[in-house]
C-alpha positions as CSV (number, residue, x, y, z in Angstrom):
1,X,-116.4,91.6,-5.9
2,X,-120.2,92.5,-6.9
3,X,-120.8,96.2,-7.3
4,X,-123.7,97.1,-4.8
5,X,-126.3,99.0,-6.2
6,X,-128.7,101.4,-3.7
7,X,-131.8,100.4,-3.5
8,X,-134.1,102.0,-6.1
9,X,-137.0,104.1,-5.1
10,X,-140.1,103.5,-6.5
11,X,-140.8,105.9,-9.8
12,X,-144.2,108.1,-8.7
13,X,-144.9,109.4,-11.9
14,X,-144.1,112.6,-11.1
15,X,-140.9,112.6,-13.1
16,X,-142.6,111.2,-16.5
17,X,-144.7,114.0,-16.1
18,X,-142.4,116.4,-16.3
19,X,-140.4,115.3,-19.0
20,X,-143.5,115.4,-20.8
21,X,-144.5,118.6,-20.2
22,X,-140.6,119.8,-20.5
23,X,-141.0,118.3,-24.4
24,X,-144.1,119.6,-24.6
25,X,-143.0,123.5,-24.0
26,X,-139.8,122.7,-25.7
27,X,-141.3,122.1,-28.7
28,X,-143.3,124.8,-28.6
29,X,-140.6,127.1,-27.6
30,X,-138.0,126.0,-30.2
31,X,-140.2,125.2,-33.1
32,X,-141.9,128.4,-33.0
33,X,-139.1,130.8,-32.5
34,X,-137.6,129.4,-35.5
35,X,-141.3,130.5,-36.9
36,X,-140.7,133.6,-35.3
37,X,-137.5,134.1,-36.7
38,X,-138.2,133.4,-40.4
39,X,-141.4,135.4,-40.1
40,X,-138.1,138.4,-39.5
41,X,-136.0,137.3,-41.7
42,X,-138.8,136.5,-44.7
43,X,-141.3,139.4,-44.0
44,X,-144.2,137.0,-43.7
45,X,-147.5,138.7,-42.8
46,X,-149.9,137.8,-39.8
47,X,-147.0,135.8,-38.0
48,X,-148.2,133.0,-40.5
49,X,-144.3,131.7,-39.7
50,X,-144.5,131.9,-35.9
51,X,-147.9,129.9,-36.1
52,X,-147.2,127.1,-38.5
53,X,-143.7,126.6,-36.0
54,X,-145.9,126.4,-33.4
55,X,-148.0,123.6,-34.9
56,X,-145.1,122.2,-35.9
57,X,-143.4,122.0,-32.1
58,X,-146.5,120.8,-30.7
59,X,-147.0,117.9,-33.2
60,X,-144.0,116.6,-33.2
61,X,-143.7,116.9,-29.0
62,X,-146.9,115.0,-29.0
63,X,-145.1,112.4,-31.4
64,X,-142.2,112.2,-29.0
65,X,-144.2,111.6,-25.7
66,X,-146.7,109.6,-27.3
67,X,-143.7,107.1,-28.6
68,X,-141.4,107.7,-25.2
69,X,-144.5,106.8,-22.7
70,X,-147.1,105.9,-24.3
């Protein structure tokens, strides 16, 4: 006997955006509180650690929504 699927709803878009903005801040987030945290940990002045995270996390979420829906 055939497993019945339910119907499937058609995708709005809504949900990819999202997920993109979910990696987006993600990246952000983790990325530069690992900054953050080295900028403790090192002594770094300016928050030059927090910063460079930062770039880092939003680089590579741009990467991975670029390659996921783009």
């Amino acid at each position: 006997m055939a497993d019945k699927q339910p119907p499937q709803r058609p995708d709005s878009g809504v949900n990819a955006g999202w997920a993109a903005l979910g990696t987006l801040l993600g990246g952000v987030i983790v990325w530069g509180g690992i900054g953050y945290m080295l900028d403790r940990w090192l002594d770094i002045p300016y928050r030059l650690g927090l910063l460079i995270g930062m770039i880092v996390g939003i680089c590579g979420a741009l990467y991975l929504v670029v390659k996921r829906f783009g």
